[in-house]
C-alpha positions in Angstrom: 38.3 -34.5 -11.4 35.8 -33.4 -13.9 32.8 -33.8 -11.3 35.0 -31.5 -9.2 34.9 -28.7 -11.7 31.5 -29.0 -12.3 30.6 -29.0 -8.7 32.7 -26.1 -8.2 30.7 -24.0 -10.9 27.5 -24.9 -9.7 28.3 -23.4 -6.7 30.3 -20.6 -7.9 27.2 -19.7 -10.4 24.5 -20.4 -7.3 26.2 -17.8 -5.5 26.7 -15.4 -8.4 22.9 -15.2 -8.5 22.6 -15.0 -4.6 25.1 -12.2 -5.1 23.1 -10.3 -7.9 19.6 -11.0 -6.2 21.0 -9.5 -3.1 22.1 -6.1 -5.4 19.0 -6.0 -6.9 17.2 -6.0 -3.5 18.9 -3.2 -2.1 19.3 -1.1 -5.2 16.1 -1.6 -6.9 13.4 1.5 -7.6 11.6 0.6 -4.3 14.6 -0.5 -2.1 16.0 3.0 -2.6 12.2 4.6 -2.2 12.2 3.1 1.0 15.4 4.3 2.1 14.9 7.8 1.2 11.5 7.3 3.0 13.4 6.4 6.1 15.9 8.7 6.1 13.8 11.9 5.6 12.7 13.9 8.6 9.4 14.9 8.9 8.5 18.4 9.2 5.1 20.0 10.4 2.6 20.7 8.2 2.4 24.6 9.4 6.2 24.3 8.4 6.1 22.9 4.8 7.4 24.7 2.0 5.6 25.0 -1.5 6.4 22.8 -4.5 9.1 20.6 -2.2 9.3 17.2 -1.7 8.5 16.5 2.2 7.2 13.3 5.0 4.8 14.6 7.6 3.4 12.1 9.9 0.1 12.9 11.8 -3.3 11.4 12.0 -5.7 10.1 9.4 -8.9 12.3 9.2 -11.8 11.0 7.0 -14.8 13.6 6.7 -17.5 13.7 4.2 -16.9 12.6 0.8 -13.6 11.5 1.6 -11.9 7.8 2.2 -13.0 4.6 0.3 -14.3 1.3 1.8 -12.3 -2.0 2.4 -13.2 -4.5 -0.6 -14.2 -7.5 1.7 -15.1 -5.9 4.8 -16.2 -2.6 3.7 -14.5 -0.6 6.6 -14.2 3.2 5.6 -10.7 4.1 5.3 -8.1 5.9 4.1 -6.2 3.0 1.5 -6.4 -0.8 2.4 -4.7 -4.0 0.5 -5.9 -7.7 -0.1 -3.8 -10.6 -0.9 -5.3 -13.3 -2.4 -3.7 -17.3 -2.2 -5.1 -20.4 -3.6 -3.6 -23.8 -3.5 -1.2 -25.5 -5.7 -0.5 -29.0 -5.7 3.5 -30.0 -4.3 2.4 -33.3 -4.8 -0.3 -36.1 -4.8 -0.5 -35.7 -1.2 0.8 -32.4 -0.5 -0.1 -28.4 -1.4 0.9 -25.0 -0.3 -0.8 -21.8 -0.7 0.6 -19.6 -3.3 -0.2 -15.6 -4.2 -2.8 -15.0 -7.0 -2.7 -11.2 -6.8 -2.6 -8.5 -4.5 -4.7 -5.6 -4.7 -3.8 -1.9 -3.2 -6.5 1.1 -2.9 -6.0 4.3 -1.9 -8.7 7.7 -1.7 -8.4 11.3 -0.7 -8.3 11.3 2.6 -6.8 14.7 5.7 -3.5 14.2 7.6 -3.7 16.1 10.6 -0.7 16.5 13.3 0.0 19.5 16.1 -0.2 22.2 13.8 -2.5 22.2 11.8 -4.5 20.0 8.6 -3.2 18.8 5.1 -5.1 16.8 2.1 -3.2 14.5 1.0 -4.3 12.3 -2.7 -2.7 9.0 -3.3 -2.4 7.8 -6.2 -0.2 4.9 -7.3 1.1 5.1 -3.9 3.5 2.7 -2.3 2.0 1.0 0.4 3.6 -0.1 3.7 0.9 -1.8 5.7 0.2 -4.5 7.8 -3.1 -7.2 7.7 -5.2 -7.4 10.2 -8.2 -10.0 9.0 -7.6 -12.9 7.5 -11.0 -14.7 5.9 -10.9 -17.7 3.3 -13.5 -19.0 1.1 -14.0 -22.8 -0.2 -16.8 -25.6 -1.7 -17.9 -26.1 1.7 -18.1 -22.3 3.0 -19.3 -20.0 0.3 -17.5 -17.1 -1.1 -18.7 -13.8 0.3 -20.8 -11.2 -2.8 -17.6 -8.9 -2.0 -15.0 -12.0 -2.3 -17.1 -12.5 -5.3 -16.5 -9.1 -6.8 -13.0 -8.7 -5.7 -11.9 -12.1 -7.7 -13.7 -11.2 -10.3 -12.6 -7.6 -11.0 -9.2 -9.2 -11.0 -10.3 -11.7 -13.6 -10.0 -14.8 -11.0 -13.2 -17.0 -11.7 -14.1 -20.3 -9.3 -14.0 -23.4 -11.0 -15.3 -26.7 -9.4 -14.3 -28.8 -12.6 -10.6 -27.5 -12.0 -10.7 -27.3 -8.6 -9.8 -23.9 -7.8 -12.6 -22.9 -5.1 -10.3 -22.5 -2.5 -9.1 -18.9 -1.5 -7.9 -17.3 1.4 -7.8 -13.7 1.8 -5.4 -11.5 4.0 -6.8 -7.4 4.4 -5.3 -4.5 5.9 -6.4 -0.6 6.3 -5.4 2.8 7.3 -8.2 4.2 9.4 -9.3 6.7 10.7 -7.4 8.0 14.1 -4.8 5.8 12.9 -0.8 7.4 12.5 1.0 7.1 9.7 4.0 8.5 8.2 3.7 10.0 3.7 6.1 11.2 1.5 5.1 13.5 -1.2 5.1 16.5 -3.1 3.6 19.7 -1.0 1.7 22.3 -2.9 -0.3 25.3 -1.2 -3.7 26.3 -2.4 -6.3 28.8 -1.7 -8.6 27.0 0.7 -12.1 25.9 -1.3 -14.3 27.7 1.5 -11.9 30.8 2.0 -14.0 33.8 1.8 -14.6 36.3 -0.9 -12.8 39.7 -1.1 -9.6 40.3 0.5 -6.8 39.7 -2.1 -5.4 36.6 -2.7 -2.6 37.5 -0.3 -5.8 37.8 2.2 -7.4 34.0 1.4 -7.1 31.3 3.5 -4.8 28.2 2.1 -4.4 24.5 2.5 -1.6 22.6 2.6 -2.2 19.7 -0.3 0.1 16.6 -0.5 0.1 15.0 -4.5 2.3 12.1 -6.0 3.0 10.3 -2.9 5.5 8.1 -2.8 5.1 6.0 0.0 2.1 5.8 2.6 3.2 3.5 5.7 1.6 2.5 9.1 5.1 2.6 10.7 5.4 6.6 11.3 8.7 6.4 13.7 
């Protein structure tokens, strides 16, 4: 009788955490970013009001001084992620690969759609992104200088006598040419190469997305 009661509370109490695990999925912070993400309709940028929260979608332009480069395979882009796995021991015979970090960078980069351009300036963005390159490193095939550098700016270090050499890495970017969908705050400014004179009601302006919320590669 007792084992009954006991097996009945384990279950109720598994499913008690199944239930609040569930809650906390779809009501966290980033749950409900992403549904607000979703469910806003993108405008154009010739459209967009000042000082209002808006999504465009359009195509990544990187000119000049703007984008950043991929940390292992150094492709210009827009923002890229890495995740990082090394093995962990199941058992004597047995391991599976487990997440050490991942790693998100963004930079200044132009959205551009039908009507017109915007510059848009990531920072602390959410990223929704897929990989596309997957590269590992190990005793028997040398870490890259850039695996190198990425492991070690996130304090990971390679240590024979432990055993950890082994790493796999998974990277992903948003290129250029590439569409992608952003939510953020819109702000109009006088353009930096609008001529002198005029009035300022006679400048030129740019359209200039801050405090983005989410960046994704699924624009529809």
């Amino acid at each position: 009788m007792k084992e009954g009661i006991v097996t009945e509370y384990i279950v109720l109490l598994v499913s008690a955490v199944a239930v609040a695990a569930g809650a906390w999925h779809l009501w966290s912070p980033g749950a409900r970013k992403q549904r607000d993400f979703r469910k806003a309709k993108p405008v154009l940028i010739r459209d967009t009001a000042d000082g209002v929260l808006v999504k465009l979608v359009g195509r990544i332009v990187i000119d000049g001084d703007l984008g950043t480069l991929a940390p292992l395979t150094q492709r210009p882009c827009a923002a890229h992620t890495v995740e990082v796995k090394s093995p962990a021991a199941v058992s004597q015979t047995r391991h599976s690969w487990v997440t050490v970090f991942v790693a998100d960078g963004t930079a200044e980069f132009e959205l551009e759609d039908s009507s017109g351009r915007a510059l848009i300036r990531p920072q602390g963005t959410r990223l929704e992104m897929s990989t596309d390159t997957s590269l590992s490193s190990s005793e028997s095939e040398p870490a890259t200088p850039e695996m190198e550098s990425l492991l070690a700016a996130h304090g990971v270090e390679m240590d024979i006598y432990s055993g950890i050499v082994s790493f796999r890495y998974r990277e992903g970017i948003l290129a250029a040419g590439q569409h992608v969908a952003l939510l953020g705050v819109a702000k109009w400014e006088v353009a930096p190469t609008a001529g002198e004179g005029g009035g300022y009601r006679g400048q030129a302006k740019r359209l200039v997305i801050t405090d983005v919320q989410m960046l994704s590669d699924h624009p529809g």
